[in-house]
N, C-alpha and C positions, 0 to 999 in steps of 0.2 A: 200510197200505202204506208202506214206506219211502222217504223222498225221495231222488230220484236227484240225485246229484251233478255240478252241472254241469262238462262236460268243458270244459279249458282249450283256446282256437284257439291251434295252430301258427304259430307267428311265420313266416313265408316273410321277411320283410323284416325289414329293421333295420342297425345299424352292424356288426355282426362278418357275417352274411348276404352284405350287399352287399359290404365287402370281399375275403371270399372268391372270391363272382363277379367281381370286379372283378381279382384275383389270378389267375385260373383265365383270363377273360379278357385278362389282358397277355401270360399263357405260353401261348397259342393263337396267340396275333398276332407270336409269333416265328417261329412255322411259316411261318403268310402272307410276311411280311416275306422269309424265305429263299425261298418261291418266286417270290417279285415281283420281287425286288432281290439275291437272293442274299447271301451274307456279310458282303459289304462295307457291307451294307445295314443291320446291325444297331444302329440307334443308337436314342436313347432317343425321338428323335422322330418316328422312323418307327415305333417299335413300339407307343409311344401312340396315335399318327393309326391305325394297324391296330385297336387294340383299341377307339379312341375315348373317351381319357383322359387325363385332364392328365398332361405330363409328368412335372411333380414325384411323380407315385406311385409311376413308378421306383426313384426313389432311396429313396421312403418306405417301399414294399413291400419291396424285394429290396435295397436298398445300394448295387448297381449295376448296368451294365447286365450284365456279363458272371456276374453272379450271377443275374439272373433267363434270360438264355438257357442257364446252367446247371440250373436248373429244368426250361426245356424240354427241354433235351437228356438230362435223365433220368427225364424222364416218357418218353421215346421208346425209351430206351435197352432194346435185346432183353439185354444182360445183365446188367441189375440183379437183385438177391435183393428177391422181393415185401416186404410188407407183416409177414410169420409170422404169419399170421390160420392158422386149422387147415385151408384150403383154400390148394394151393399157388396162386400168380398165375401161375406159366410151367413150362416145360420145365424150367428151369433150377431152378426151385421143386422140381419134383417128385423132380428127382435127388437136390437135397441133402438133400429129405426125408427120401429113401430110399434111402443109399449105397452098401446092401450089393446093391443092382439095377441100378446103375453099370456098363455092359458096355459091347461093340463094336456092341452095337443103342442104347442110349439114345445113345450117341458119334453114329451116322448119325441119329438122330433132332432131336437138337441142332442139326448143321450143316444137314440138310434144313430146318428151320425156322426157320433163320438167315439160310439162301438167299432161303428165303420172308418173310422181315422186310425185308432189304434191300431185295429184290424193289418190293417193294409200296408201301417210303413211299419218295418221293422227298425228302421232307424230309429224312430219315435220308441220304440218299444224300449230299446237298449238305452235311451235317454230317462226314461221312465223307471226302467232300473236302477239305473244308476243314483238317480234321486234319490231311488229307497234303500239303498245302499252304501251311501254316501256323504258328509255333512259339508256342503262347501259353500261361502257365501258365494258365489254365481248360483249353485243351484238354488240357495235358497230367495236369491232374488229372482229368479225364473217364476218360480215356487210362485209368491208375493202376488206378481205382477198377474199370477193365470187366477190366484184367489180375488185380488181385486175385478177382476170380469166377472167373475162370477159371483161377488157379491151386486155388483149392478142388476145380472140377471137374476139374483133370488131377490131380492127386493121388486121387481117386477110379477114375480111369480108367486112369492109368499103371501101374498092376498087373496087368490084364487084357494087357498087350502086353509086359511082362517078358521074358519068351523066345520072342517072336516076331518076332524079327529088324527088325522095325518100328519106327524111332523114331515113336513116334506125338507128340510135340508138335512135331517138324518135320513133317511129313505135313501136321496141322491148321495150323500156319500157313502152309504152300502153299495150304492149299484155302482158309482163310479169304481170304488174297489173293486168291485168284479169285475169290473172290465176289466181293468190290470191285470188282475189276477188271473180271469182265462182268458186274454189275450197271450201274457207270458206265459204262461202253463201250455199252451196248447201249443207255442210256437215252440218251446225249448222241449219240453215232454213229448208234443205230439199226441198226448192222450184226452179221454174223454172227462168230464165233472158231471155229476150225477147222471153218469151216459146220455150227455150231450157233446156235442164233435162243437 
């Protein structure tokens, strides 16, 4: 009978482990922090007291603070390009995976899902604001970084509306506006737009 070789235990803990969690826990407590205190709220000591860490990890982890709520803001972000593992992460994955399926249905399937992005996280919503509210180079590299995805995806898309009278990237940035528009509206107001909830 052959002796079995004993299996190595999985390290759960250790310096690079707890780091990570520790990392993963300060880009959470950005979130917190935006809906306790909103934007103005984002400093390195409130977002330690969130996560429950010394300050100095701040600067140690991410360099500053508007680098690690960079981090959060694109862990959040609906129009990042995933990970290119052979399974797409989003919508946006799927299309560029596959361009030549790019139409006036994956087009409303996007903004449907965009609606419902915004919709749902308020974090996102207040990051959204704040953008329009505010002129900072982080946001405007955020900014940059969600228009270059979507210039990949209207160059995909922009040839299905060629002789349809339709500018379709003026179109989608009306409707994306509205989506801001009564997503925020309806979360801080509460009220209806042309008596729709």
């Amino acid at each position: 009978m052959a002796k079995q070789e004993k299996k190595e235990r999985k390290v759960t803990s250790g310096p690079l482990r707890d780091k990570s969690r520790t990392k993963a826990r300060m880009v959470a407590a950005v979130g917190k922090v935006i809906l306790k205190k909103g934007y103005s709220g984002l400093t390195a000591i409130n977002i330690a007291a969130a996560a429950g860490v010394d300050t100095r990890l701040v600067n140690l982890y991410f360099k500053s603070v508007d680098h690690l709520i960079e981090e959060y803001i694109h862990n959040k972000e609906f129009w990042k390009i995933g990970s290119g593992l052979s399974k797409p992460d989003s919508v946006i994955d799927e299309i560029l995976s596959e361009p030549d399926k790019a139409g006036r249905k994956e087009t409303i399937h996007v903004i449907q899902e965009y609606f419902e992005a915004v919709n749902k996280n308020t974090p996102l919503q207040k990051v959204v604001h704040w953008e329009m509210g505010e002129s900072s180079k982080m946001l405007r590299g955020i900014a940059d970084k969600r228009e270059e995805v979507g210039e990949q995806l209207l160059k995909l898309i922009d040839p299905h509306f060629e002789k349809s009278g339709v500018d379709i990237r003026a179109t989608l940035a009306l409707v994306i506006g509205g989506i801001y528009y009564l997503n925020l509206h309806g979360r801080v107001n509460g009220s209806t737009c042309c008596g729709l909830d």
